[in-house]
C-alpha positions in Angstrom: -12.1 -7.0 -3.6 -11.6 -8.5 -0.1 -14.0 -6.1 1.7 -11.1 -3.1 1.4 -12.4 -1.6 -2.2 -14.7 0.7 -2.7 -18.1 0.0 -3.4 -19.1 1.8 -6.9 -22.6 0.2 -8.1 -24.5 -3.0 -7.2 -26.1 -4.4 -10.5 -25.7 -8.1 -12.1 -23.7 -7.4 -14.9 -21.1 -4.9 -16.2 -19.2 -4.3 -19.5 -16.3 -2.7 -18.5 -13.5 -1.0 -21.1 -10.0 -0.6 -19.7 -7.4 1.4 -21.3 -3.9 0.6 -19.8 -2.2 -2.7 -18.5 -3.8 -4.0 -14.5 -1.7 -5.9 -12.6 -3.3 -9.1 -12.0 -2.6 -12.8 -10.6 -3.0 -15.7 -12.7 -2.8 -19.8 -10.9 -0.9 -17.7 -8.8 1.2 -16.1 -11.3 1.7 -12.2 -11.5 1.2 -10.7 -15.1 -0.3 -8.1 -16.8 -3.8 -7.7 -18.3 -3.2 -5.8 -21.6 -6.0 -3.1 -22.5 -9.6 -5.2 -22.8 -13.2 -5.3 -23.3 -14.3 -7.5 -20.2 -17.7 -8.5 -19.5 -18.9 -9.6 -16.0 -21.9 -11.1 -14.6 -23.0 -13.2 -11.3 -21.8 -16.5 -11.5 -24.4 -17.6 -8.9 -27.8 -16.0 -9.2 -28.0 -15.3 -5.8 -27.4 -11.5 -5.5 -25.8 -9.9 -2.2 -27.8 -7.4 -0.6 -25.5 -7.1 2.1 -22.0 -8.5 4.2 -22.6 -10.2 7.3 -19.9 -11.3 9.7 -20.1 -13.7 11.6 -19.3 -12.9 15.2 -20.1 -14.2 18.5 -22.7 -13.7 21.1 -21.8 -11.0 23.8 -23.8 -8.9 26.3 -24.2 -5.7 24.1 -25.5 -7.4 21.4 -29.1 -7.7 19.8 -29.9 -9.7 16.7 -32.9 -8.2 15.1 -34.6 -11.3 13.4 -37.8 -10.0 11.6 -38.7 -6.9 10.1 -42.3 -5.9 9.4 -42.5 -5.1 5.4 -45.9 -3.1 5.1 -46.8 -5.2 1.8 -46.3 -8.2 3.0 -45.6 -10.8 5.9 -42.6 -10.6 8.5 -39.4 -10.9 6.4 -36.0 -12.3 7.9 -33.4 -9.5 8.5 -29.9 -10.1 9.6 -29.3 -7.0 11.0 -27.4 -6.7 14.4 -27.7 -3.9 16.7 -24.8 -3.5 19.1 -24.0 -1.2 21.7 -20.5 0.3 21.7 -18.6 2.3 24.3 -17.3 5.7 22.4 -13.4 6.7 23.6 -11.6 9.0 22.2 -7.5 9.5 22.6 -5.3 12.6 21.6 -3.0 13.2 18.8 0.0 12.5 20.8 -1.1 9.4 22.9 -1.7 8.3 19.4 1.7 8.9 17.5 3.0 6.9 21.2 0.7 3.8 20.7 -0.9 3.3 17.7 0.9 -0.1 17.2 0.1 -0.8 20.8 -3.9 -1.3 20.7 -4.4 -2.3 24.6 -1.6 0.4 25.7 -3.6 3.1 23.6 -7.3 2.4 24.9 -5.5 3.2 28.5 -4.9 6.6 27.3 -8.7 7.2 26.3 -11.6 8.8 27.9 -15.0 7.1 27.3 -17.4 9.9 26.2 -20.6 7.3 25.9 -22.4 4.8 24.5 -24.0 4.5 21.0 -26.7 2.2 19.7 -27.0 1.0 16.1 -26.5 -1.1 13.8 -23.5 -2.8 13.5 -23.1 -2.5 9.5 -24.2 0.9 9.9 -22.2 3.3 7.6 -19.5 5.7 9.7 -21.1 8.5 9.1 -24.2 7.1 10.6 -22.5 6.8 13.6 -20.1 10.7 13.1 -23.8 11.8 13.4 -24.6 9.9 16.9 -21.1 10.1 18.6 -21.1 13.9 17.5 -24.6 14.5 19.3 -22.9 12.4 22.4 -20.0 15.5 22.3 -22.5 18.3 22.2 -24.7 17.1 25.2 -21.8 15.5 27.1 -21.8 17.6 30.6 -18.3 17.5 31.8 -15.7 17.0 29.0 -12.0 17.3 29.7 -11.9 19.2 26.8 -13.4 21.5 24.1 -14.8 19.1 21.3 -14.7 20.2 17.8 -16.0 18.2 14.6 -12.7 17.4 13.1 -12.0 14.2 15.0 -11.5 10.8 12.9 -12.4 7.0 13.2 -9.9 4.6 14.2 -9.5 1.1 12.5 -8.0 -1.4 14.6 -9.6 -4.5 13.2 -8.4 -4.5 9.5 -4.3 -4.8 9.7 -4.6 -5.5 13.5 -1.0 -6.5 13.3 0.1 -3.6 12.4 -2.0 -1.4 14.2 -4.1 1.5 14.6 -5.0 3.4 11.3 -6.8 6.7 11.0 -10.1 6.4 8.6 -10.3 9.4 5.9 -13.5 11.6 5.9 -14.0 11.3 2.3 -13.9 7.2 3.1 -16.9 6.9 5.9 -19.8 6.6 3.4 -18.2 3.7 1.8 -17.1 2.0 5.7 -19.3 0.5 7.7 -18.8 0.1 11.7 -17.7 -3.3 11.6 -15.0 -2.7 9.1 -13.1 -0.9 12.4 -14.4 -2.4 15.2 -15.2 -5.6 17.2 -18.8 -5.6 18.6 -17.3 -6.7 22.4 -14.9 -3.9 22.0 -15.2 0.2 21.4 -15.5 2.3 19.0 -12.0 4.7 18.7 -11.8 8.2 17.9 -8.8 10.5 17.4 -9.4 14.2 18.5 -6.2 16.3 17.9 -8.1 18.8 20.8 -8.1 16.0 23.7 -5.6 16.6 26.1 -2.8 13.5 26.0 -2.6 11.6 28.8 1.0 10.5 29.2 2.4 14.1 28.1 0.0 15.3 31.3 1.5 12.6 33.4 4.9 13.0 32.6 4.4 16.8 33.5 3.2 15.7 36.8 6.2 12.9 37.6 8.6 16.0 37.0 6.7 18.9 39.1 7.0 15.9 42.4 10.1 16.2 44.5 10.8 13.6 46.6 11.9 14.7 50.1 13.7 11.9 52.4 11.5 11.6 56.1 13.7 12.9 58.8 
């Protein structure tokens, strides 16, 4: 699946009936799988509990080596906690930049900072950066709870991507995020910050010294 599909059961086998033609590649080939009875299994017998990605030391980082398993001895866990800035941009600032990664996060406004882990799923994290909107003391803005993830990690190249609500159960935080980075939200109630600035260039008149 390449990390992009959707996660629909973990088990070690499957017997799977299709009923139309799938598009498939074969040596590199494109043709067309005709409708089958395929059976899968593991062809290793290793089974993955969960996707790790490898990713370099920085400051807000903590590796959490051992867990403490109530039945038994201290178990290995590979489960890295990280602690990401929270900024959130408006709708327009958005449309503007959203190809432009660098030139958007100059039009955001850091609301906090979250702790968790860093394959947490999104709506682990809707959950904390919510609470971080509710007890935030001076706002530029009225928060509501329609805002939306931003992924700028997965087709970095071409740009910033909103995540869909239905989607954030199956995403994890470091599917649209680097850990030395931020975590991006778009609020259509945030105030843009260019249209505010361009407002301001036009209300100056500039009057020669006499």
């Amino acid at each position: 699946m390449g990390g992009k599909g959707e996660r629909l059961a973990q088990c070690s086998s499957v017997y799977v009936t299709t009923y139309k033609a799938i598009p498939m590649q074969v040596d590199g080939e494109p043709c067309l799988l005709a409708p089958s009875h395929i059976s899968l299994s593991f062809h290793s017998k290793v089974p993955m509990l969960r996707r790790v990605k490898k990713i370099a030391c920085t400051p807000n980082l903590i590796r959490r080596n051992t867990r403490c398993d109530k039945n038994g001895p201290m178990v290995q866990s590979t489960s890295l906690i990280v602690q990401l800035p929270v900024i959130v941009v408006g709708r327009h600032d958005y449309d503007t930049y959203k190809d432009a990664f660098e030139r958007l996060k100059d039009t955001a406004f850091e609301i906090g900072v979250v702790k968790l882990e860093f394959e947490s799923d999104l709506n682990v994290a809707r959950g904390l950066i919510q609470k971080l909107l509710n007890d935030h003391p001076c706002l530029p803005y009225e928060p509501g709870k329609e805002w939306r993830f931003l992924d700028y990690v997965t087709n970095a190249e071409e740009g910033t991507f909103r995540v869909s609500r239905t989607q954030e159960r199956v995403h994890s935080v470091s599917d649209i995020c680097n850990p030395d980075e931020c975590l991006l939200i778009l609020d259509d109630a945030f105030p843009s910050i260019t249209s505010r600035a361009s407002a301001i260039g036009s209300d100056l008149i500039f009057v020669p010294p006499m």
